[in-house]
C-alpha positions in Angstrom: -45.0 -40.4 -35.6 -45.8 -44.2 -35.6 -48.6 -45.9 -33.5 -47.3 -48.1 -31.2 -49.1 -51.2 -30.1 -49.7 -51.8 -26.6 -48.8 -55.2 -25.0 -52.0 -57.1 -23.7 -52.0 -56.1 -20.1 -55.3 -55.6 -17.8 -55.8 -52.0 -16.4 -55.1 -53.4 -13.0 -51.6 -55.1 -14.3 -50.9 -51.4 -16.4 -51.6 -49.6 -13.1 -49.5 -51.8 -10.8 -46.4 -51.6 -13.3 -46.8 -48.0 -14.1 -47.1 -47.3 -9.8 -44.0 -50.1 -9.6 -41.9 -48.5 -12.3 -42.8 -44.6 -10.9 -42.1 -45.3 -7.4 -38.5 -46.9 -8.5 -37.7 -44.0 -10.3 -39.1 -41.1 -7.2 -36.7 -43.7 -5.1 -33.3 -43.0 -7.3 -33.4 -46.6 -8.4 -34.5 -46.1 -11.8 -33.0 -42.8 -13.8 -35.0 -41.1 -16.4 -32.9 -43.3 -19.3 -33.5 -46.8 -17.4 -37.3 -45.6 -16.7 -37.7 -45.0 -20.7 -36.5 -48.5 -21.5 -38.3 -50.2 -19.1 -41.5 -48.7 -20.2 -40.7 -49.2 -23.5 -40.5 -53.2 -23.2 -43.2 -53.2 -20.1 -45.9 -51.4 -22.2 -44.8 -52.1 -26.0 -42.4 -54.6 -26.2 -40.7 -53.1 -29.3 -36.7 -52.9 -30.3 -34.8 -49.2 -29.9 -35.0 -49.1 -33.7 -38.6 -49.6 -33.8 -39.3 -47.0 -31.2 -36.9 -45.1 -32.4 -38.5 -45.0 -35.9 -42.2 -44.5 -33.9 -40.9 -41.4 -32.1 -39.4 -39.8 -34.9 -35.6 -40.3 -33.2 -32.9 -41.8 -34.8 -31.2 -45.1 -32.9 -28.4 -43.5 -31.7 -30.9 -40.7 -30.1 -32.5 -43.5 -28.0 -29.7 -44.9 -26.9 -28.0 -42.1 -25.4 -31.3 -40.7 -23.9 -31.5 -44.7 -22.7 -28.2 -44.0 -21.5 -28.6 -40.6 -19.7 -26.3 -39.6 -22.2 -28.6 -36.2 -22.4 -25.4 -34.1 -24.1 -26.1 -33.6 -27.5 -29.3 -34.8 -27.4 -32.5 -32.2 -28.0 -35.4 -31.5 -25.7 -37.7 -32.2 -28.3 -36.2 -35.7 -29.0 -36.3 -36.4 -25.0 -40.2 -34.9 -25.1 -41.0 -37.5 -28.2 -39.4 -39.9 -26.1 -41.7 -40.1 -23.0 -44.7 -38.6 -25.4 -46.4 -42.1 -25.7 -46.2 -42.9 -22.0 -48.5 -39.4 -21.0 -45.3 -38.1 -19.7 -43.9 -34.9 -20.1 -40.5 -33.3 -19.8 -40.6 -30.2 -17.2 -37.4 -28.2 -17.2 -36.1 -27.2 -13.7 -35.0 -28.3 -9.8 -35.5 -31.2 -8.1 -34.2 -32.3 -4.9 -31.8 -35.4 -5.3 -33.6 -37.4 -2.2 -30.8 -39.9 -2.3 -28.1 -36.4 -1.1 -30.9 -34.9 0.6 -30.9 -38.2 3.1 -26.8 -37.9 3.5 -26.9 -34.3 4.3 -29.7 -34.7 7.3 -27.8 -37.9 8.8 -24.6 -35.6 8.4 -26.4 -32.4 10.0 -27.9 -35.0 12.8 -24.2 -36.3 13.4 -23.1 -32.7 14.0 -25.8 -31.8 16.3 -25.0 -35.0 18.4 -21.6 -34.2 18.4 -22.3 -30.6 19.5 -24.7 -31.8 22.5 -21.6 -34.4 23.7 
């Protein structure tokens, strides 16, 4: 694996994108593909094919994990991926808060309706 070089950014400006870019994604606003990229040119400013090459990936691996295009694509690849951000990949259930929302307002509809 390449190093990357970071772009010039004070810890105050690395913390308020990293919060800003986090807090997107725990919102649904971000997925885990648009996440990637945006780190990728926040924090390193670097083309797929030189991250790619960093990461040990191929081009067309980094743009379907950019893509959420996860098919054919193996956890190890998606673990280099996120690798030089801290981040790792953790197999298993999360709530979709975004469905979660829809299904109290719908439960809260039904209850009001019940009570009429």
């Amino acid at each position: 694996m390449r190093r990357l070089k970071q772009i010039q950014q004070t810890p105050d400006e690395v913390d308020a994108n990293i919060a800003r870019i986090l807090h997107d994604h725990s919102e649904d606003q971000l997925t885990a593909g648009q996440l990637l990229k945006v780190m990728r040119r926040k924090f390193f400013g670097v083309t797929q094919e030189s991250y790619a090459k960093a990461i040990g990936v191929s081009r067309r691996t980094l743009v379907q994990i950019e893509s959420d295009d996860f098919g054919s694509v193996s956890f190890q690849s998606i673990q280099n991926a996120f690798r030089p951000f801290g981040m790792k990949l953790y197999v298993g259930v999360l709530p979709n808060r975004k469905k979660i929302r829809e299904i109290q307002r719908a439960i809260s509809v039904e209850r009001r309706d019940a009570d009429v």
